[in-house]
C-alpha positions as CSV (number, residue, x, y, z in Angstrom):
1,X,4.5,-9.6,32.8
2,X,4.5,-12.5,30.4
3,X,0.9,-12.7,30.7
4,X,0.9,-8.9,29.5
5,X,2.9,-9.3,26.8
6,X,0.6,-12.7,25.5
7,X,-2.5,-10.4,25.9
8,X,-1.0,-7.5,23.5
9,X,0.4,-9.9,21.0
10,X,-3.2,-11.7,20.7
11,X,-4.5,-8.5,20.1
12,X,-2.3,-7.1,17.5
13,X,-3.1,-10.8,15.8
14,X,-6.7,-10.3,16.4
15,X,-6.7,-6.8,14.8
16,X,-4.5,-7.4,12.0
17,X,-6.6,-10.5,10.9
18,X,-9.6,-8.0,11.3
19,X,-8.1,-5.3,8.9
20,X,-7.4,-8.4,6.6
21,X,-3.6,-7.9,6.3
22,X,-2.6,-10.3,3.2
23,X,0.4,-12.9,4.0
24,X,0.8,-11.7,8.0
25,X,3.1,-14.4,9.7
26,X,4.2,-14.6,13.4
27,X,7.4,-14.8,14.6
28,X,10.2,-12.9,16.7
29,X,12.2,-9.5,16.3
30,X,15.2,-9.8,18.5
31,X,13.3,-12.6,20.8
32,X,10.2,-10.6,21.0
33,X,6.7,-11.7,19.7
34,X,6.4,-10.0,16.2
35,X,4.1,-9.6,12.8
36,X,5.6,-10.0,9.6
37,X,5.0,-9.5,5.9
38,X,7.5,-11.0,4.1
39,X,9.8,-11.7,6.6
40,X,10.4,-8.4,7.7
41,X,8.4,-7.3,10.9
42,X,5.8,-4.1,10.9
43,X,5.2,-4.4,14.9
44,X,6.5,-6.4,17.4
45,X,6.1,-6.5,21.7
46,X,9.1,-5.2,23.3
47,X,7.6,-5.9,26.9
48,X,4.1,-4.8,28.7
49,X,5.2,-1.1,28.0
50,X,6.2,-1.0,24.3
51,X,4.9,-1.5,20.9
52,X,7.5,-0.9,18.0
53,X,5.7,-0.4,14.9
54,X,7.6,0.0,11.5
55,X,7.1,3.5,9.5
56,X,8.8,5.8,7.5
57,X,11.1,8.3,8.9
58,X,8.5,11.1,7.8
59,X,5.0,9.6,8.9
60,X,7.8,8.9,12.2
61,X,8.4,12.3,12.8
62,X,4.9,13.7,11.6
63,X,3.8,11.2,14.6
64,X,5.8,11.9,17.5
65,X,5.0,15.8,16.8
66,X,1.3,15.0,16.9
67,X,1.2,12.9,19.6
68,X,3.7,12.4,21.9
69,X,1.7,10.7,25.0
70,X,1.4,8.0,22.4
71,X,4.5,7.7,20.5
72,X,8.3,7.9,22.0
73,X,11.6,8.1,20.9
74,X,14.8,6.7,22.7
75,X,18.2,6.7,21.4
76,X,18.1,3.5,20.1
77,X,15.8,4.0,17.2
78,X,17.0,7.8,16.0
79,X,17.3,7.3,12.4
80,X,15.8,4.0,12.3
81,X,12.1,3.7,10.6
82,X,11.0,2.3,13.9
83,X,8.9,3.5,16.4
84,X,7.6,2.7,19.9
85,X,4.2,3.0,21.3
86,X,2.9,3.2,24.8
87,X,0.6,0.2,25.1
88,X,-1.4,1.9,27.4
89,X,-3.1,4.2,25.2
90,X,-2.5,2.2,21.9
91,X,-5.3,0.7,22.3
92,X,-7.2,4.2,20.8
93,X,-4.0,4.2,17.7
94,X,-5.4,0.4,17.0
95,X,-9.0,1.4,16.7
96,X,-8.7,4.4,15.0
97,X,-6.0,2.6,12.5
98,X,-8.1,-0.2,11.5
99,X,-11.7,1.2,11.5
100,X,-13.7,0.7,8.5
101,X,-15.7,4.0,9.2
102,X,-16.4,6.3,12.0
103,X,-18.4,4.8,14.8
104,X,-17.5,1.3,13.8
105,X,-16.8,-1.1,17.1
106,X,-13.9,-3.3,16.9
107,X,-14.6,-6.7,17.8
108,X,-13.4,-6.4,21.7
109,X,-16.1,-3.7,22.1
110,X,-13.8,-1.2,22.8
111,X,-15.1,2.2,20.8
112,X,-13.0,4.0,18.5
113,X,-11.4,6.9,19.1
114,X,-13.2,8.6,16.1
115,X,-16.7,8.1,17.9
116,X,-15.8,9.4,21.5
117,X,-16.1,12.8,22.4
């Protein structure tokens, strides 16, 4: 599961380096691997089955309503501008968050979710 959670963090790295996020540092959120902007982390790897991304209570809510096979709540992060992400299909959230355009190819050769049909 290690090996899971390595793989996911390499690829968060990899895409935010892509999207050319300024001042991005690594590090942990409560021992997990994380990405940070001024010390204060915008996703991190819970385990092999959770993202947390950082977002505003609105964009949080506006989020889980539109998608909920992508984005979950638990208890824990009720009220808190965190959100969790099933890994399993972020893959499409990544692509279609840091494409330049439509039809563009991320560098793994996955294909964004704004060319399939």
């Amino acid at each position: 599961m290690a090996d899971d959670v390595d793989a996911i963090f390499e690829r968060l790295k990899r895409l935010a380096a892509e999207a050319g996020l300024p001042d991005v540092e690594e590090s942990t959120s409560y021992g997990n691997p994380a990405l940070k902007v001024g010390g204060k982390s915008f996703v991190a790897v819970k385990n092999a089955e959770t993202i947390v991304i950082s977002i505003s209570l609105d964009d949080k809510d506006h989020l889980l309503e539109m998608a909920p096979d992508v984005y979950f709540q638990t208890d824990h992060y009720v009220g808190w501008p965190h959100l969790p992400v099933r890994p399993a299909v972020q893959r499409a959230w990544w692509s279609l968050a840091f494409s330049n355009r439509a039809g563009s190819t991320p560098s793994d050769g996955s294909q964004s979710v704004m060319t399939k049909r």
